[in-house]
C-alpha positions as CSV (number, residue, x, y, z in Angstrom):
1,X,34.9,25.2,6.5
2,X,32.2,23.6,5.1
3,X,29.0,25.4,3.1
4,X,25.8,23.6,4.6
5,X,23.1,24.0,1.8
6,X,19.7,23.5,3.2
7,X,16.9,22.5,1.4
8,X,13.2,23.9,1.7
9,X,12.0,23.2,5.7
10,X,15.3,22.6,7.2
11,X,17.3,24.2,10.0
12,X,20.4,23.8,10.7
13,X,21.1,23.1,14.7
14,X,24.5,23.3,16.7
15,X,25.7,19.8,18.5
16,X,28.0,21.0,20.2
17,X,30.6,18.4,19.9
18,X,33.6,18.9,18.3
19,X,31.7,22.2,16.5
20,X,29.6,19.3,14.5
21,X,26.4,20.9,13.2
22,X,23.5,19.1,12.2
23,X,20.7,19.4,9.6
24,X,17.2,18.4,10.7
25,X,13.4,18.7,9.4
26,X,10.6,19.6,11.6
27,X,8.4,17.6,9.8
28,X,10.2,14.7,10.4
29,X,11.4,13.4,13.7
30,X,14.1,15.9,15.8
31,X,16.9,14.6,18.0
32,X,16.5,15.3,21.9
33,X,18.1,14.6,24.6
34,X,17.4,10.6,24.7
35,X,19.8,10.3,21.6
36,X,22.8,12.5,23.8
37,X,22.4,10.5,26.3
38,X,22.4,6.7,24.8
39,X,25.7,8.1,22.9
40,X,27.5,9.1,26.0
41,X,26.1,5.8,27.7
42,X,28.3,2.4,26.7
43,X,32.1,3.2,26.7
44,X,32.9,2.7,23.5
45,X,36.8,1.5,22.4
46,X,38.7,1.9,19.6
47,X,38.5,-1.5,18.2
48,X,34.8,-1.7,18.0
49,X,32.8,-1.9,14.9
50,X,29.5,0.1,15.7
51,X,26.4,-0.2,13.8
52,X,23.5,2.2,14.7
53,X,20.1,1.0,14.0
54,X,17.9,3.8,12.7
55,X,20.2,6.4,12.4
56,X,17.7,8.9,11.4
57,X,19.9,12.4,11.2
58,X,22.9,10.6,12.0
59,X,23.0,12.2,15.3
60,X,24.2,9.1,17.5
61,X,26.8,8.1,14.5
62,X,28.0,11.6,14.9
63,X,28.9,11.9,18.8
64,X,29.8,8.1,18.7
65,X,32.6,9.6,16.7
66,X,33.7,12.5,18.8
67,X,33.2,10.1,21.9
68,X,36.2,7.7,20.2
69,X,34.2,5.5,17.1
70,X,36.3,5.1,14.5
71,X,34.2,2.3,12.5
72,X,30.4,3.3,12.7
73,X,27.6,1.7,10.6
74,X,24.4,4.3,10.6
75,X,21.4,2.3,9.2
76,X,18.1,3.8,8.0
77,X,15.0,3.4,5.9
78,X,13.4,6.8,5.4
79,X,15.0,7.9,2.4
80,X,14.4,11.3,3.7
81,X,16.3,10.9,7.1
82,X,18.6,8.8,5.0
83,X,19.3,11.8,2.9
84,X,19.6,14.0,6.0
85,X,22.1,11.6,7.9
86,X,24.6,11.5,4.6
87,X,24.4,15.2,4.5
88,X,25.4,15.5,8.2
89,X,28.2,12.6,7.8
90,X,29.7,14.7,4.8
91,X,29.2,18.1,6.6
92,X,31.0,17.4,9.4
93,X,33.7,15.6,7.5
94,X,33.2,12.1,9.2
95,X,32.7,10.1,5.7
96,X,36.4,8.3,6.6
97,X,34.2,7.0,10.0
98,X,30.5,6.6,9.2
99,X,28.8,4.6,6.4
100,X,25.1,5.6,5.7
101,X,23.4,2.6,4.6
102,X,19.4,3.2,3.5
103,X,18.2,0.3,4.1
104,X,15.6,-1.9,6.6
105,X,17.6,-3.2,9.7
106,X,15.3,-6.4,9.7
107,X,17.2,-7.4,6.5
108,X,21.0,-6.9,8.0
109,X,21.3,-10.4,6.7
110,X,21.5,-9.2,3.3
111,X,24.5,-6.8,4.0
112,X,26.8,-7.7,6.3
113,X,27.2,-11.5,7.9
114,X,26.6,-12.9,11.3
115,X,28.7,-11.4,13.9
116,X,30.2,-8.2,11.8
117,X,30.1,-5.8,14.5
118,X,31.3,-5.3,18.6
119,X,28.6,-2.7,19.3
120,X,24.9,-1.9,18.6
121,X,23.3,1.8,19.5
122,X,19.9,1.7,19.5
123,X,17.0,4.4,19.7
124,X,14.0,2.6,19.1
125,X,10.4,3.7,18.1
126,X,9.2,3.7,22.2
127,X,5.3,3.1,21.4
128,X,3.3,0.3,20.6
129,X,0.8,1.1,17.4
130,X,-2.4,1.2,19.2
131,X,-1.0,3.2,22.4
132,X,-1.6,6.8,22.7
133,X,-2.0,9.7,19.7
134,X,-0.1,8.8,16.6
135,X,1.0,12.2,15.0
136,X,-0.2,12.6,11.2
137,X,3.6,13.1,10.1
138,X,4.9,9.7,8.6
139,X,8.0,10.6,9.9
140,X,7.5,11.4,13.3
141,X,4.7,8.6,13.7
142,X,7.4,5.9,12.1
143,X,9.9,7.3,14.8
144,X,7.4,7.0,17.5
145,X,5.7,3.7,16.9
146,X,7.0,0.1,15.8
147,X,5.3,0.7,12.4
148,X,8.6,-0.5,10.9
149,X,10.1,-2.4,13.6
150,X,9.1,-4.4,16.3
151,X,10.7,-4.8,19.7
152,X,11.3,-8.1,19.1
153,X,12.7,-7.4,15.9
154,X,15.3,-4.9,17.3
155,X,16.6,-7.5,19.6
156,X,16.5,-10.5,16.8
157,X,18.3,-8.1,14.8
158,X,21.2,-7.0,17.2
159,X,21.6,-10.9,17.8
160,X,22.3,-11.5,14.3
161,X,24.8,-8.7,14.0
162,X,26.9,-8.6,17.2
163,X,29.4,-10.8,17.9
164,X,29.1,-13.2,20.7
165,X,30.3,-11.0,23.5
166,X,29.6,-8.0,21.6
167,X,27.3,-5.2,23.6
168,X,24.1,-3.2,22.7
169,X,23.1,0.3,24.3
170,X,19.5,1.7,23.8
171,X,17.6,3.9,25.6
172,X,13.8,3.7,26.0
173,X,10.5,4.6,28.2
174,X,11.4,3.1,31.5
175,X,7.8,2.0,31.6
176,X,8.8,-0.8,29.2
177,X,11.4,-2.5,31.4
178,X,10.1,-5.7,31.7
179,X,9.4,-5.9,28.5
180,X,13.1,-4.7,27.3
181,X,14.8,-7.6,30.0
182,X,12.4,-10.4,29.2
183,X,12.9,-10.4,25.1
184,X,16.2,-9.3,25.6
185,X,17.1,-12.7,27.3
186,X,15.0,-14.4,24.6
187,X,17.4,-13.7,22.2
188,X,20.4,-14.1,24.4
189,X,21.3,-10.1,25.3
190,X,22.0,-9.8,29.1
191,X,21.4,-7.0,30.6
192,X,24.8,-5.9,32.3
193,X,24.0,-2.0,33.0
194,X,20.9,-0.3,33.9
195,X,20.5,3.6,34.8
196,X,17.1,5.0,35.1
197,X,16.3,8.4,34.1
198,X,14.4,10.8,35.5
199,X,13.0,14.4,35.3
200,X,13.3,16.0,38.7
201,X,13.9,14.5,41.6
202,X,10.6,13.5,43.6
203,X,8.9,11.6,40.1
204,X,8.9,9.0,38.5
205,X,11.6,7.4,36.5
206,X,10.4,8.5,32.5
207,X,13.6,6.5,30.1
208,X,15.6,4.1,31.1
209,X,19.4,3.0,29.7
210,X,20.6,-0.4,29.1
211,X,23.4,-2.5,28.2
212,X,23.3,-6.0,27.2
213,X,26.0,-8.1,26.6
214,X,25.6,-10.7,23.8
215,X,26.0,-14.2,25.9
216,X,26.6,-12.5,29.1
217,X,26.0,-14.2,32.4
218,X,23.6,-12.8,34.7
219,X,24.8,-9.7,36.9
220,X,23.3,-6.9,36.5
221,X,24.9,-3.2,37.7
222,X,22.1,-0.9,38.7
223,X,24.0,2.9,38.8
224,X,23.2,6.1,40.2
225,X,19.8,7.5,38.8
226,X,20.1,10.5,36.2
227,X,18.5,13.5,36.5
228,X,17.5,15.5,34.1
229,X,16.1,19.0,35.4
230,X,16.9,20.9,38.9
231,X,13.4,22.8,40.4
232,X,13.6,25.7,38.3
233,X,14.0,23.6,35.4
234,X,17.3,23.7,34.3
235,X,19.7,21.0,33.2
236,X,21.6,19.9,36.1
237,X,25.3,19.9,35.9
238,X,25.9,16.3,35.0
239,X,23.6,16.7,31.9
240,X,25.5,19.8,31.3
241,X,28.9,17.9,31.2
242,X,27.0,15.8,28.8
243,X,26.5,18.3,26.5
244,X,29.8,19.5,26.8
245,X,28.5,22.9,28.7
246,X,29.9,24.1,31.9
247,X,27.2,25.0,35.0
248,X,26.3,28.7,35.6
249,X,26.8,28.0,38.8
């Protein structure tokens, strides 16, 4: 059993998984349900070696490894959520599976050499600096916006560090697509899976997940849409199985 000692501002939340726990910080950037669901998206086999860019709490790292992961890389440059992650790795008792590096991702080069891993997660900053209301928290705005890293610098990165074949899942705004496909294939990634997510049914798709395939050919699987809420605003039961819950129904 393991004593979580929390510092000043923290809280710690339940994720469900394997009775994992996990310690977060309001005033730095939460998990939702776009992190549970790029975990749960790629299939992931026990050979790969996993890398997750911006870890941030650890939280994909974390269900990677219930989900099978038995080699997982969590990169991140807050010290703060750096701090956070390596608390949640040791918490949980995943230190034998996940290595918390604090460090810039654009600089994977001085780490680890071309080609070291099978499988990238990513959970990119989804906004542009410029577009829309930048919170004052560092944190949260760093999350938010490609203050540290680019687009383009999340797919040059995942290039350098997958092996040819190798795969990367990220979820993002599904208002971005073109933009995800376009410098994807710039830097090789071909996008093999593609499953748009969306609120309730009757609006518009809001996130979007993606697989590329490093040096893949072009064929591209569109699957089922995902939907998040039923009218009343409940999870519906596939995002329950997600979670590991069962319906009410």
């Amino acid at each position: 059993m393991t004593d979580w000692k929390l510092k000043e501002g923290e809280r710690l939340d339940d994720l469900v998984r394997d009775g994992m726990k996990l310690i977060q910080r309001p005033d730095q950037f939460c998990f939702s349900i776009d992190s549970v669901l790029l975990a749960h998206y790629p299939q992931i086999r026990a050979r790969d070696r996993i890398v997750d860019l911006g870890t941030g709490t650890g939280v994909i790292s974390l269900l990677a490894s219930a989900l099978g992961g038995k080699d997982i890389t969590a990169i991140e440059v807050n010290p703060v959520m750096a701090d956070l992650a390596r608390r949640n790795v040791s918490g949980n008792h995943k230190e034998g599976i996940i290595h918390v590096l604090e460090a810039d991702y654009r600089e994977a080069g001085k780490y680890f050499p071309s080609g070291s891993f099978s499988l990238v997660f990513v959970n990119p900053p989804y906004r542009e600096v410029g577009s829309g209301r930048m919170s004052e928290s560092h944190g949260i705005a760093s999350a938010s916006y490609e203050l540290n890293a680019t687009l383009e610098e999340v797919f040059k990165t995942s290039q350098y560090l997958l092996k040819y074949g190798g795969r990367m899942a990220m979820v993002h705004r599904a208002d971005r697509l073109a933009d995800l496909i376009s410098i994807g294939r710039k830097y090789g990634m071909e996008p093999k899976r593609l499953r748009l997510i969306y609120a309730r049914k009757g609006h518009h798709a809001v996130r979007v997940l993606l697989e590329w395939k490093y040096g893949g050919h072009a064929e591209l699987a569109i699957e089922p849409p995902l939907l998040l809420h039923h009218p009343d605003g409940s999870y519906t039961d596939e995002v329950l199985a997600i979670y590991g819950k069962e319906s009410n129904e």
